[in-house]
DSSP file (Angstrom, degrees, kcal/mol; ACC not computed):
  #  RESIDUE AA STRUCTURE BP1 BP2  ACC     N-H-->O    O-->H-N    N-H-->O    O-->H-N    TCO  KAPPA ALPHA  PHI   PSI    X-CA   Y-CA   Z-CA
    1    1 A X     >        0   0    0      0, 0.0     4,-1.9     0, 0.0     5,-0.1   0.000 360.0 360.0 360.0 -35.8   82.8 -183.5  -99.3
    2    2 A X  T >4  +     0   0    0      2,-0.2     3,-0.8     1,-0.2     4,-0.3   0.960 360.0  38.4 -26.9 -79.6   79.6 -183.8  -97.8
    3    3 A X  T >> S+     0   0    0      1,-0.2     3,-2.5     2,-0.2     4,-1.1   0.920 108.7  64.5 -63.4 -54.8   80.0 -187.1  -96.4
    4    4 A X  H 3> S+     0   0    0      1,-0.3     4,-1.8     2,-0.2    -1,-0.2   0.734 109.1  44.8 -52.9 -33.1   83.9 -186.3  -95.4
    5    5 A X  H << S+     0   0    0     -4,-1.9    -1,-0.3    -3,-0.8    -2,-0.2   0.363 110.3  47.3 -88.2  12.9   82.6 -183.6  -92.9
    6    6 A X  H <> S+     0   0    0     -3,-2.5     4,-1.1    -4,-0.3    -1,-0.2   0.481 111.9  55.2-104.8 -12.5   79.7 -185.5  -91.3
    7    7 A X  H  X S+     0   0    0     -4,-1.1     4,-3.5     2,-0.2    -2,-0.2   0.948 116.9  36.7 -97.1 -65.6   82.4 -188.4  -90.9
    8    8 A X  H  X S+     0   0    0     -4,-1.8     4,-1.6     2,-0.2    -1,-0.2   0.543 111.1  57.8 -44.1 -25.3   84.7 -185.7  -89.0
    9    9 A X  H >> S+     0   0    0      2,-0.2     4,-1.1     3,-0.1     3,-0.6   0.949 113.7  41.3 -95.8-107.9   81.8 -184.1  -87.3
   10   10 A X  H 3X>S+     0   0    0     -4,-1.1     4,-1.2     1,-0.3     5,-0.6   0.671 112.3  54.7 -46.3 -41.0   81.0 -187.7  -85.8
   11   11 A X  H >X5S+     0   0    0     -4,-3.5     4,-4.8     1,-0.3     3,-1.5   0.999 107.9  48.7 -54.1 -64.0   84.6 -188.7  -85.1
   12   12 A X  H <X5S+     0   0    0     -4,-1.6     4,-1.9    -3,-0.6    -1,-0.3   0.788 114.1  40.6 -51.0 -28.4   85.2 -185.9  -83.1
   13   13 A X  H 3<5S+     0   0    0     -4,-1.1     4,-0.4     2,-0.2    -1,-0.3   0.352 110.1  59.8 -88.7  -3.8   82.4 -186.0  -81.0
   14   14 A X  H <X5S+     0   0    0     -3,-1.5     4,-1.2    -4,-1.2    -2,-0.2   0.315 114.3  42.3-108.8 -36.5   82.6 -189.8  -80.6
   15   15 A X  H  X<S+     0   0    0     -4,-4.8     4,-0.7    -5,-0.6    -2,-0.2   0.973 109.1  54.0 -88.1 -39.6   85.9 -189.0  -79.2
   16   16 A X  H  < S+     0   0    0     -4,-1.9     3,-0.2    -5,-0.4    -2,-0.2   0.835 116.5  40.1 -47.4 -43.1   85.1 -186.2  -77.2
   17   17 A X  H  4 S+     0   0    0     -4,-0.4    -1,-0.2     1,-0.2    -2,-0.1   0.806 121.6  37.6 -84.1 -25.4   82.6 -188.1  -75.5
   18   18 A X  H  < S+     0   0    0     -4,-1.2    -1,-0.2    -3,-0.1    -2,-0.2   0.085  88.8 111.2 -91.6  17.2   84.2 -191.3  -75.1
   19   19 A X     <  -     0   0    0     -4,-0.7    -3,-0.0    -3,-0.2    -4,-0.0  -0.195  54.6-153.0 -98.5 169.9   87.8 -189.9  -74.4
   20   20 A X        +     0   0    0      1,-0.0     3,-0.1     3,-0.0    -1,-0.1  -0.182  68.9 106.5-135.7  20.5   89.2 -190.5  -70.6
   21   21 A X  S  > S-     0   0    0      1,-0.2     4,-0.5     3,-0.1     3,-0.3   0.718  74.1-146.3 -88.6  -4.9   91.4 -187.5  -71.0
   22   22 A X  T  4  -     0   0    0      2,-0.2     4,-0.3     1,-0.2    -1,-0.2  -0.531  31.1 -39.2 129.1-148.0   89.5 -185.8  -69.1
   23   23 A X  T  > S+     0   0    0     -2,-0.2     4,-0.6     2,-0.1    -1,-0.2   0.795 127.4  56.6 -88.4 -30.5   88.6 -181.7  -69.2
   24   24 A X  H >> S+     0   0    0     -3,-0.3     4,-1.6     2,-0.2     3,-1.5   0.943 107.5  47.4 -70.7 -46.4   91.5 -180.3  -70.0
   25   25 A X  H 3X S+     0   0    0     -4,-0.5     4,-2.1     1,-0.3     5,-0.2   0.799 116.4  45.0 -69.2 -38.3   91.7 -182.5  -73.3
   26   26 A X  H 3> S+     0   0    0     -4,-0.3     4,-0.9     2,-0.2    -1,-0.3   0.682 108.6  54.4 -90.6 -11.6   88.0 -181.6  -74.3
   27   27 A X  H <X S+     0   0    0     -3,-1.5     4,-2.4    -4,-0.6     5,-0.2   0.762 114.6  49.7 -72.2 -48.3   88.7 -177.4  -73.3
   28   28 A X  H  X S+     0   0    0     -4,-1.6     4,-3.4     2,-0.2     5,-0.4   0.996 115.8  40.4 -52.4 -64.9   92.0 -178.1  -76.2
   29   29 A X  H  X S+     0   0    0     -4,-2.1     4,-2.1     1,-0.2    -1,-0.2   0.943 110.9  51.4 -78.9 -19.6   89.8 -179.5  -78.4
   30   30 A X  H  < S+     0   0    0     -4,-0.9    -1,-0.2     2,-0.2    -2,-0.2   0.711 109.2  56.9 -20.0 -53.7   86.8 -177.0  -77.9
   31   31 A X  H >X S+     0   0    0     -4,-2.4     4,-2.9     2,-0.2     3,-1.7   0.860 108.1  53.5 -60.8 -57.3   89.5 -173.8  -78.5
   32   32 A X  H 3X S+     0   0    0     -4,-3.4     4,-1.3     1,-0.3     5,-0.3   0.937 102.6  46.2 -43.9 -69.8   90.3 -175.3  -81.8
   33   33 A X  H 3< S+     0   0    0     -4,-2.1    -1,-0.3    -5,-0.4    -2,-0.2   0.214 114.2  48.3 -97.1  17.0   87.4 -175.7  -83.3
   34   34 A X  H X> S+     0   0    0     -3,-1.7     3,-5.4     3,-0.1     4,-1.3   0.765 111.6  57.4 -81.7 -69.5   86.3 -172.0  -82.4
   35   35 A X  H 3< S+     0   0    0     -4,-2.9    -2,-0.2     1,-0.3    -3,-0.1   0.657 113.3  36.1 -47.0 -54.6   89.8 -171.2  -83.7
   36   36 A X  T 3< S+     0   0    0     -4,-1.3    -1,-0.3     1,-0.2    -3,-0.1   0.696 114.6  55.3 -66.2 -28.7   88.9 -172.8  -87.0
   37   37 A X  T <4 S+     0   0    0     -3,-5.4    -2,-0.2    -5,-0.3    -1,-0.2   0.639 110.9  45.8 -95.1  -9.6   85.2 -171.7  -87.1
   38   38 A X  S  < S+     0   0    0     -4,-1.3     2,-0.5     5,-0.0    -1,-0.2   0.498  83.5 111.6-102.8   7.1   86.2 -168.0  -86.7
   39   39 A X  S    S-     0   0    0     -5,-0.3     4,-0.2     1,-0.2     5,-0.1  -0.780  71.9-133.2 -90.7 129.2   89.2 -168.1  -89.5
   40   40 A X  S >> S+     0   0    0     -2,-0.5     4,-1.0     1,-0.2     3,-0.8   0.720 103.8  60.9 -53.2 -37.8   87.8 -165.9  -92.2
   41   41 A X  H >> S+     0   0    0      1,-0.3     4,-2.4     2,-0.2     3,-0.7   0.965 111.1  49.7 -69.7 -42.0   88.6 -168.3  -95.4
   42   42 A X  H 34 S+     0   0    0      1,-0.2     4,-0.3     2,-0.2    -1,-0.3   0.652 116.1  40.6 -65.0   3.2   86.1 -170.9  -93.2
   43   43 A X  H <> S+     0   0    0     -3,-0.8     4,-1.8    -4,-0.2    -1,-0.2   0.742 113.5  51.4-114.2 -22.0   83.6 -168.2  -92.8
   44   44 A X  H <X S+     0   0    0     -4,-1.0     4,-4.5    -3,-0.7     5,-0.3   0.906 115.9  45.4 -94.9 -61.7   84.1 -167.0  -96.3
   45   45 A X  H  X S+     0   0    0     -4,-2.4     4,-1.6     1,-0.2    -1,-0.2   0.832 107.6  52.5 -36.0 -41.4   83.5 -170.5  -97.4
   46   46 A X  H  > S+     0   0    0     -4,-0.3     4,-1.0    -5,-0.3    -1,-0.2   0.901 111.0  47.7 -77.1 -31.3   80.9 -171.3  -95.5
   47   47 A X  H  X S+     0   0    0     -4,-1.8     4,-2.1     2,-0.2     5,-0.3   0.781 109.2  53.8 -60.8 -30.7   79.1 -168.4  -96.7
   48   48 A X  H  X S+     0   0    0     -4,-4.5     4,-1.4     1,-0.2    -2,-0.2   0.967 106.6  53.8 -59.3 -55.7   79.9 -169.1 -100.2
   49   49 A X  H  X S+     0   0    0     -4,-1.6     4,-2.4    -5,-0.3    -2,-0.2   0.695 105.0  49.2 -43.6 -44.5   78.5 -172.5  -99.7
   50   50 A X  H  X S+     0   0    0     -4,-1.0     4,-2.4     1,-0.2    -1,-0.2   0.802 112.7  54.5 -96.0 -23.3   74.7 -171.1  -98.2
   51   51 A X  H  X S+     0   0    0     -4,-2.1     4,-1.6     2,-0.2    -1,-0.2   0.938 115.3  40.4 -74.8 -30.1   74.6 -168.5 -101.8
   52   52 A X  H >X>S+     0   0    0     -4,-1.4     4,-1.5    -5,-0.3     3,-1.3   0.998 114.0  47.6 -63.5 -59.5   75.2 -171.5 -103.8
   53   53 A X  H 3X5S+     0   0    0     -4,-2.4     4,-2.3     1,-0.2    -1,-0.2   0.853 109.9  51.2 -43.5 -44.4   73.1 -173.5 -102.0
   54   54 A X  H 3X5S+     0   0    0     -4,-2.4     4,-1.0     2,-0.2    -1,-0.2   0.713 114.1  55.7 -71.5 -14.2   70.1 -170.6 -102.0
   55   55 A X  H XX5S+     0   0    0     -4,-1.6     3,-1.0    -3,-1.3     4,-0.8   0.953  98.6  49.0 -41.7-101.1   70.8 -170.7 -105.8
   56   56 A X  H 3X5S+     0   0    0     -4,-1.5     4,-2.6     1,-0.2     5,-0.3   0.821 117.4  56.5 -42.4 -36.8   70.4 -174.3 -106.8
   57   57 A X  H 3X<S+     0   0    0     -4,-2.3     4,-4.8    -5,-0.5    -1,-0.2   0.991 102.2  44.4 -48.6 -60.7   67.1 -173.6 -104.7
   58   58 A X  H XX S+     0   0    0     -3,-1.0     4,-1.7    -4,-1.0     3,-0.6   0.970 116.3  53.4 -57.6 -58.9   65.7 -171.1 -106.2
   59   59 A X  H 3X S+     0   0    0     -4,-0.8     4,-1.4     1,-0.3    -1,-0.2   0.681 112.3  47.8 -43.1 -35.9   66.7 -173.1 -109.7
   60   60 A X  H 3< S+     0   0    0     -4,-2.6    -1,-0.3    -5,-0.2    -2,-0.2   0.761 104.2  50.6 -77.6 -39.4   65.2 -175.7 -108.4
   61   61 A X  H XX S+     0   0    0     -4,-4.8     4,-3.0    -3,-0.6     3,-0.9   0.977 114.2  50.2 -65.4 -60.9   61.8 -174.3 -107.1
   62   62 A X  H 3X S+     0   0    0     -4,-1.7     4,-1.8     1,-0.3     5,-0.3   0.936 110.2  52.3 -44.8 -50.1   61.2 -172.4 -111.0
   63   63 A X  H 3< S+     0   0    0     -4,-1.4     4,-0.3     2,-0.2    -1,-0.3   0.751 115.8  38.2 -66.6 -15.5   62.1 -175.8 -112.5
   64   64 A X  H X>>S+     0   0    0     -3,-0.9     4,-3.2    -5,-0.2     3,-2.0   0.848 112.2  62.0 -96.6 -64.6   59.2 -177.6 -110.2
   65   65 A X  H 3<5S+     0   0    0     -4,-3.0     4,-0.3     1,-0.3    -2,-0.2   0.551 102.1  48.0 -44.4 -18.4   57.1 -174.6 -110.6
   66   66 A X  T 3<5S+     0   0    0     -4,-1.8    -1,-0.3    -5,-0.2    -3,-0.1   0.486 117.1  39.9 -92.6  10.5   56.7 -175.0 -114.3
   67   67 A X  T <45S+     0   0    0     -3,-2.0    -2,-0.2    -5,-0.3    -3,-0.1   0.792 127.3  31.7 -93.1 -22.8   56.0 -178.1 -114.3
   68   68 A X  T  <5S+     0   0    0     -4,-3.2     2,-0.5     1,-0.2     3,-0.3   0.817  84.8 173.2 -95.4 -28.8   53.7 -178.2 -111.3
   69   69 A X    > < +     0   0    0     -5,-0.5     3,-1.0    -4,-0.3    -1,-0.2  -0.404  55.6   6.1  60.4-122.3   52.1 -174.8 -111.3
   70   70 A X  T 3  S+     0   0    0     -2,-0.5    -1,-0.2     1,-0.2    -5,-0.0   0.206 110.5  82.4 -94.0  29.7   49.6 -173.4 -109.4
   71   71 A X  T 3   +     0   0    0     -3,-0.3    -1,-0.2    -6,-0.1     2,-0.2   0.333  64.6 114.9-101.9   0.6   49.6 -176.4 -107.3
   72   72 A X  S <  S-     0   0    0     -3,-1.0     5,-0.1    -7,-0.1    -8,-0.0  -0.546  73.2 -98.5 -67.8 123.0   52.5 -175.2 -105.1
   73   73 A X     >  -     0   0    0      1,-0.2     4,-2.1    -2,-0.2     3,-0.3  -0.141  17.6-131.4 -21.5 123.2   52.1 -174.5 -101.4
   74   74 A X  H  > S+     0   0    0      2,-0.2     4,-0.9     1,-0.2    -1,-0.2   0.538 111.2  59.6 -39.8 -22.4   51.7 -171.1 -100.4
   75   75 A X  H  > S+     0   0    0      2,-0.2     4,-2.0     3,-0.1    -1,-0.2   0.889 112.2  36.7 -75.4 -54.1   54.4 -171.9  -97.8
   76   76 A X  H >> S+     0   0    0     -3,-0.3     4,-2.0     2,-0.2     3,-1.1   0.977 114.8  55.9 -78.7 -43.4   57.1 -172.9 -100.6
   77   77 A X  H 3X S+     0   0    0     -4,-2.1     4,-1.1     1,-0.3    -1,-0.2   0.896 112.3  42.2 -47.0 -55.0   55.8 -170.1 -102.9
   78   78 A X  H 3X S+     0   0    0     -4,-0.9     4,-0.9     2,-0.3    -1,-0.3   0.562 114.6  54.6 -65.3 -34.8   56.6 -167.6  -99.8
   79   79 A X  H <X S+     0   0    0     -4,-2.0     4,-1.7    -3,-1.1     3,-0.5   0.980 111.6  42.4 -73.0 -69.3   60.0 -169.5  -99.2
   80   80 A X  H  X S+     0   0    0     -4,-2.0     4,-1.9     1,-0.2     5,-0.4   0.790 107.9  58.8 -58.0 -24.2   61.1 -169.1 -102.7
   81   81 A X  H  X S+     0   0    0     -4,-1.1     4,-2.8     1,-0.2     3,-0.5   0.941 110.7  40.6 -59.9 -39.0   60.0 -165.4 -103.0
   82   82 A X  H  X S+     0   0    0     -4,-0.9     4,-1.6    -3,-0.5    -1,-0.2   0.683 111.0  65.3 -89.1 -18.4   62.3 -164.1 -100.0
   83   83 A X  H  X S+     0   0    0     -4,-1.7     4,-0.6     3,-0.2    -1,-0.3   0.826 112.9  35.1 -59.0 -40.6   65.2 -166.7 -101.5
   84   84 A X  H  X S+     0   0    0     -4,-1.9     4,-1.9    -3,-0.5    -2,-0.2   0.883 112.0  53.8 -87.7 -53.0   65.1 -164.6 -104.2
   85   85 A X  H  < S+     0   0    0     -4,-2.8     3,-0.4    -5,-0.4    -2,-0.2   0.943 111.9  52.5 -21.2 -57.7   64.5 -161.2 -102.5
   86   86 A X  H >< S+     0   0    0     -4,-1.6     3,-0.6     1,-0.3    -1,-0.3   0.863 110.0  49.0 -75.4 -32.6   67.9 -162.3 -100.2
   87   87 A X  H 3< S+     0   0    0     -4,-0.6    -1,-0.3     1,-0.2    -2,-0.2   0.582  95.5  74.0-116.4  10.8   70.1 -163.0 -103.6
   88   88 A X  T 3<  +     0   0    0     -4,-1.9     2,-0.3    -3,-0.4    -1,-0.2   0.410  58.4 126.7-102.6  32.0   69.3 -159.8 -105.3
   89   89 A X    <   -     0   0    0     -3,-0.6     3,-0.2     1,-0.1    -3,-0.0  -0.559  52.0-146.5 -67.2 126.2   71.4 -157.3 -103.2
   90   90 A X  S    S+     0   0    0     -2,-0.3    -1,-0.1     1,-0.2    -3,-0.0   0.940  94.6  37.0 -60.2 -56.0   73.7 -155.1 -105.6
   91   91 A X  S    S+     0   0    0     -3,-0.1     2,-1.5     2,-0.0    -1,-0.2   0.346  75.2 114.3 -82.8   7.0   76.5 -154.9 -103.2
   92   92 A X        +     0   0    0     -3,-0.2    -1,-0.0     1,-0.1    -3,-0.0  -0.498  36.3 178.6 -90.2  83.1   76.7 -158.3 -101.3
   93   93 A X        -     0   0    0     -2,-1.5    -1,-0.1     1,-0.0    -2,-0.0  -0.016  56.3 -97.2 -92.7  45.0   80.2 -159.4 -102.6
   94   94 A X  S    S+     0   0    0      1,-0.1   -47,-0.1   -47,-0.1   -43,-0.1   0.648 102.2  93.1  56.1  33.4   80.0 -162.6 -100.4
   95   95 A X    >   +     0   0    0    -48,-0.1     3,-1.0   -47,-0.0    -1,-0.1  -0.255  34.9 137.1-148.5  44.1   82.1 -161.6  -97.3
   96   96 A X  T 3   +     0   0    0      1,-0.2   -52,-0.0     2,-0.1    -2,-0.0   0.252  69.9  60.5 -59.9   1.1   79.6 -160.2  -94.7
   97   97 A X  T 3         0   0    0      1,-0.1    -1,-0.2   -57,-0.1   -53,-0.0   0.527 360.0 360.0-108.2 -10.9   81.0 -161.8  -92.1
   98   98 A X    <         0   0    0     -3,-1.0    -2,-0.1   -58,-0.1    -1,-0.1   0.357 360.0 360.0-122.4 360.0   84.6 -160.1  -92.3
């Protein structure tokens, strides 16, 4: 999915920038894609997306941290603590944006 929205991501802007349609044609497609970034199921998604994502982090940092130990940066120690901090909210039912 990854790869299908950097694909999209590049098209559009490879058209936007090469197009000869002018300002009006680049205002059109501008409106859209606010239109689309402000529709709640895209917002809900995207938010959905960044808890998972700070998840698989956090899973990922313990699983490096017992094998590595007390050789982890103070920087990444300090990253994961406040990764974890952010996903332990009682009430945060994943729609903060709506």
């Amino acid at each position: 999915m990854r790869y299908r929205l950097t694909f999209i991501t590049g098209a559009v802007v490879g058209y936007v920038l090469g197009a000869r349609a002018g300002r009006e044609r680049y205002e059109q497609l501008r409106k859209s894609a606010q239109r689309i970034a402000q529709n709640p199921a895209v917002r809900n998604a995207a938010e959905s997306a960044a808890q998972t994502g700070r998840g698989v982090a956090v899973k990922a940092a313990d699983a490096v941290g017992s094998k590595v130990g007390d050789k982890m940066p103070e920087s990444v120690t300090a990253k994961v603590r406040a990764l974890r901090d952010r996903g332990r909210t009682e009430d945060d039912w994943g729609t903060s944006n709506t």
